[in-house]
N, C-alpha and C positions, 0 to 999 in steps of 0.2 A: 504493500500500500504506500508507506513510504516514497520510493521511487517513482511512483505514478503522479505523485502531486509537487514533490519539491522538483523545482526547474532547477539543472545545474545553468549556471551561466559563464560562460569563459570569456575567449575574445570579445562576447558582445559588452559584457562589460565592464572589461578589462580599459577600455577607451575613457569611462567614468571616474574608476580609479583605480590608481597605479598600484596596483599588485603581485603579488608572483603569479605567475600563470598557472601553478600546478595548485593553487586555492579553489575552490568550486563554491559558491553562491545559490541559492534558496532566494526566491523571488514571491512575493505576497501581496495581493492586490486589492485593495481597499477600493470601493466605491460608495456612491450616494446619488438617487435616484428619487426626484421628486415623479411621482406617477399620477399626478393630475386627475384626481378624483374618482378612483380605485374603488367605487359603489358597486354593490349587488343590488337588486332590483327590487329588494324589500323593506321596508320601512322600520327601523329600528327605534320602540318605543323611546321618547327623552330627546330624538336627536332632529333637526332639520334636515331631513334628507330629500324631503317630497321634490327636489326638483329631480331626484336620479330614481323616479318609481316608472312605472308604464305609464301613467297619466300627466305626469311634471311635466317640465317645461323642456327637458332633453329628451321629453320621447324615451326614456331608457328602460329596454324591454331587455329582454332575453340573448337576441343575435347581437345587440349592440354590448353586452356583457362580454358575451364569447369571444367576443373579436377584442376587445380592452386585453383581457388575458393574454389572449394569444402574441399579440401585438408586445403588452410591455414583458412577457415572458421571453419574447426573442431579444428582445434588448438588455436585457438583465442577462442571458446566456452569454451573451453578447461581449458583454462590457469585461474587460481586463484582457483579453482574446489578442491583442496587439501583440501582447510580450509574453501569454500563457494560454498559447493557445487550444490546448485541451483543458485547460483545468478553469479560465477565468477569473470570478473574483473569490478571496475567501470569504471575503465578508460585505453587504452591502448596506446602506442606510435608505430606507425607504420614508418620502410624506406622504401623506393625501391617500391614507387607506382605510378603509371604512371598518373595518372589523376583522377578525379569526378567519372568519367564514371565507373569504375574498382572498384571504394568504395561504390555507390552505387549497381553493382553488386554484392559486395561483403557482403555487411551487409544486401543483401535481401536472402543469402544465409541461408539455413537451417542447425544448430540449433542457427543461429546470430540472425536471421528476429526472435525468439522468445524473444530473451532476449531486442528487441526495440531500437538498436544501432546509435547512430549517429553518424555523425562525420563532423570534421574541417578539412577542405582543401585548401591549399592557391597556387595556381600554382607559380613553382619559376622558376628561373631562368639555371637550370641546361644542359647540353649538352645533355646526355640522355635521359632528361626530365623524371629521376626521384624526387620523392619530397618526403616530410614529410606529416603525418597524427596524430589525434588524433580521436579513439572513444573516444565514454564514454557513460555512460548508465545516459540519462536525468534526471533519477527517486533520481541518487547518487551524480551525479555533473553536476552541474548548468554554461552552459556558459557563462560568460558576457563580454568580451573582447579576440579575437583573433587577432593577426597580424603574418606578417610574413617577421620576422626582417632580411637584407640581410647579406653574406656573404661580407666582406670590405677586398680584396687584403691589405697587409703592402707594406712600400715602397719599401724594397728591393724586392718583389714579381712582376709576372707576372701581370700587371694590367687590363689585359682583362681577367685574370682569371676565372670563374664562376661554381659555386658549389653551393648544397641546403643550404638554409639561416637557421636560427631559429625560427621556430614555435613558437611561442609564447602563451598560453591560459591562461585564467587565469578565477578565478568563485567561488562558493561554492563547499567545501564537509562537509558533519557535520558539518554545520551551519559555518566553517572556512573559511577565504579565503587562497583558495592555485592558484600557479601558475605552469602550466606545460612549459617548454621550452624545444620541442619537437628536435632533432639535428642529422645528420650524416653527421661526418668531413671526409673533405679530407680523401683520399686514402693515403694508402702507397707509392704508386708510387709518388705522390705529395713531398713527406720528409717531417719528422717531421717537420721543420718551418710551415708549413701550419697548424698543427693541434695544433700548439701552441698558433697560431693566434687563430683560432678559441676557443679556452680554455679563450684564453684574453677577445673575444668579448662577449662568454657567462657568466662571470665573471663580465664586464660592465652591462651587460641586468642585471642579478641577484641582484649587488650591487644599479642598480637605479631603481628597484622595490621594494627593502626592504629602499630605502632611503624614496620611497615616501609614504609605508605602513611598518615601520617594524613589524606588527605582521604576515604578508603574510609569507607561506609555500612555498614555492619552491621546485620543485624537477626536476632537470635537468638530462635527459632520452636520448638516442639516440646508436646509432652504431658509437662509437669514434674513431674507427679504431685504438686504444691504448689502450693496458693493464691498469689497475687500476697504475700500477707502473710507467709508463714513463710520464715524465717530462709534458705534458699537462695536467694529471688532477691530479699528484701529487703533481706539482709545481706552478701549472701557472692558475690552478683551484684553488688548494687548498683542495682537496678531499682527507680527512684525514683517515685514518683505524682504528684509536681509537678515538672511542667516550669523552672518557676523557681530547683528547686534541685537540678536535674543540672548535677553537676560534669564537670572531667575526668574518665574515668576508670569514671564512673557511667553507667547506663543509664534511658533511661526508660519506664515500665509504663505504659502507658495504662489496665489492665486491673483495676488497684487498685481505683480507684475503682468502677466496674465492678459489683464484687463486696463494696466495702463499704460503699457508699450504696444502689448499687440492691440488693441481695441476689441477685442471679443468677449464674448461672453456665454452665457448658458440659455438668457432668456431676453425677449425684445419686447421695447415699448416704445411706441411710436415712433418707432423706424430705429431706435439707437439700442446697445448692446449693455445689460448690464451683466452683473455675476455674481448670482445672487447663492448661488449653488457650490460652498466650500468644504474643505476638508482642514484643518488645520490640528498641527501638533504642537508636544509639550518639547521643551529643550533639549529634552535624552531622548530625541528621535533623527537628531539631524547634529552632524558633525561640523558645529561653528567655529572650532580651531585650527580647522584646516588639515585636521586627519582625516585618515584613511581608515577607521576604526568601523570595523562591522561585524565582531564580535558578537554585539545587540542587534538586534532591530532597529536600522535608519532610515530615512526617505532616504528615495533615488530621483523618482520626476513625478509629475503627473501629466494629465492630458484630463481636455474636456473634450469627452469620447464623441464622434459623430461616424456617420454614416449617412449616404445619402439617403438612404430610406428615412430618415428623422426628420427629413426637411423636404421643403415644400419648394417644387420644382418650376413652378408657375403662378399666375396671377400676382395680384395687388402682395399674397404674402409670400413671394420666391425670396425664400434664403433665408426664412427665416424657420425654426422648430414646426414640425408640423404635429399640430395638435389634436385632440378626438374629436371638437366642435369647433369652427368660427363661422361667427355672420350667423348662428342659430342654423349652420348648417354641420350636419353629421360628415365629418371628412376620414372615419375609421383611421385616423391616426395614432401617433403616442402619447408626447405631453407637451406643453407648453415651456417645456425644462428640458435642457440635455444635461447627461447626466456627468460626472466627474469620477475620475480614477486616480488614486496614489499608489505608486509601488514603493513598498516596503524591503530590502535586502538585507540580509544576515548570511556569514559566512557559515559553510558548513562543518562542522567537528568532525 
């Protein structure tokens, strides 16, 4: 079993870093994958869901269910496939999913149901009754603690407030301990003070997990509804763009740059690209000294995964994510989010 999941890697990336060539490397592929309104077609007592019923306002019956599945299960098989390509991702961060019911549908979906996916699900507290998800392939990472930390109103806030909380996992990978803090903050329409809060609470979750293990990895994942640049995960996270100058304390964004050299993004509004869609780690995941140390588990790159199937090939919205509704019309596509990958490298013993 072993052999069939860790990737040796050699000369490919021997080019990254300078090592003896007769060292072999283990590759591990994080993703996060907002799946844009991930509903079964029944109404779940507590929750707003009536627009995703047979009679709501999406029409969402039965063949437009089948085809959701079908659709974000090939994307999700999909996703880490650049650089492992039998094996894909070990682990993925899912939003916008309605319940159990729709995750077991979905990971019995074909070519999921091959690769043996489970997943964590903690029902929250949401109006839509959307929530947070974590797969992960059992064979790579090992679960041993889940919860599902709530969303806490500030006091100048709405205090009936209620939005998905933070997922929290936490387990083995290559023999490390890492933690996923699985997240999607506040809306736009909320104002940024809401997604600032939420930056502060996930900042708390983080800093009293490395208090009570600091050798734990962390990687705090979700649909932030904020560019890498605005004030919650630059400031109030702490999600740095240069690896040279994450401190303690501090996290680093691969994603920054990303988004402000390349101009790209994950998801479009009115014609321009943000990126909203991040993966960010704790300091003992990324090598800021300028070693070569892979002992641990470090970052190596990421990618925000595309395929031209994700994108919309024509009219008013060419180029941009092709999505399972616009214009109120049913386009049986994916999401309105492309999704993000990190690989992970450790040497192998």
């Amino acid at each position: 079993m072993k052999k069939s999941f860790l990737f040796p890697i050699l000369l490919f990336l021997l080019a990254a870093v300078s090592v003896n060539a007769q060292k072999k490397y283990s590759v591990y592929a994080v993703g996060f994958y907002n799946q844009e309104n991930l509903f079964d077609t029944c109404h779940d007592a507590g929750k707003n869901d009536r627009d995703f019923l047979p009679n709501g306002s999406y029409r969402w019956n039965g063949l437009k269910y089948t085809h959701k599945l079908r659709n974000m299960a090939k994307v999700l098989a999909d996703m880490g496939t650049d650089v492992l390509k039998e094996v894909g991702c070990a682990v993925i961060g899912l939003s916008e999913v309605e319940n159990s019911k729709v995750l077991d549908a979905l990971i019995a979906q074909e070519p999921l149901r091959a690769r043996g996916y489970k997943y964590v699900h903690i029902e929250g507290p949401d109006v839509r009754g959307i929530d947070c998800a974590l797969l992960y392939n059992p064979a790579l990472f090992k679960v041993e603690e889940a919860k599902l930390l709530p969303y806490v109103p500030g006091e100048s806030m709405d205090a009936g407030f209620k939005t998905r909380g933070f997922l929290t996992v936490s387990g083995e990978m290559a023999a490390d301990p890492v933690t996923f803090i699985v997240c999607h903050w506040p809306s736009r329409a909320s104002g940024p003070a809401y997604r600032e809060h939420a930056a502060l609470q996930v900042k708390s979750i983080k800093d009293s997990i490395l208090k009570v293990n600091p050798d734990m990895k962390v990687l705090v994942m979700g649909d932030m509804n904020d560019d890498p640049t605005n004030k919650s995960m630059k400031d109030v996270l702490g999600a740095k763009p240069d690896v040279k100058k994450v401190k303690d304390g501090d996290m680093y964004n691969p994603w920054y740059n990303v988004f402000v050299k390349n101009g790209t993004g994950t998801l479009t509004y009115q014609g321009s690209w943000n990126l909203f869609d991040q993966i960010v780690m704790t300091p003992n995941l990324v090598n800021a000294d300028g070693k070569k140390d892979f002992t641990t588990l470090k970052y190596w790159k990421n990618q925000i995964f595309r395929r031209d199937y994700l994108m919309n090939t024509e009219g008013r919205y060419k180029g941009t994510p092709k999505r399972t509704h616009a214009g109120g019309i049913w386009l049986d596509g994916y999401s309105d989010h492309l999704p993000v990958v990190v690989y992970l490298v450790k040497e192998q013993q």
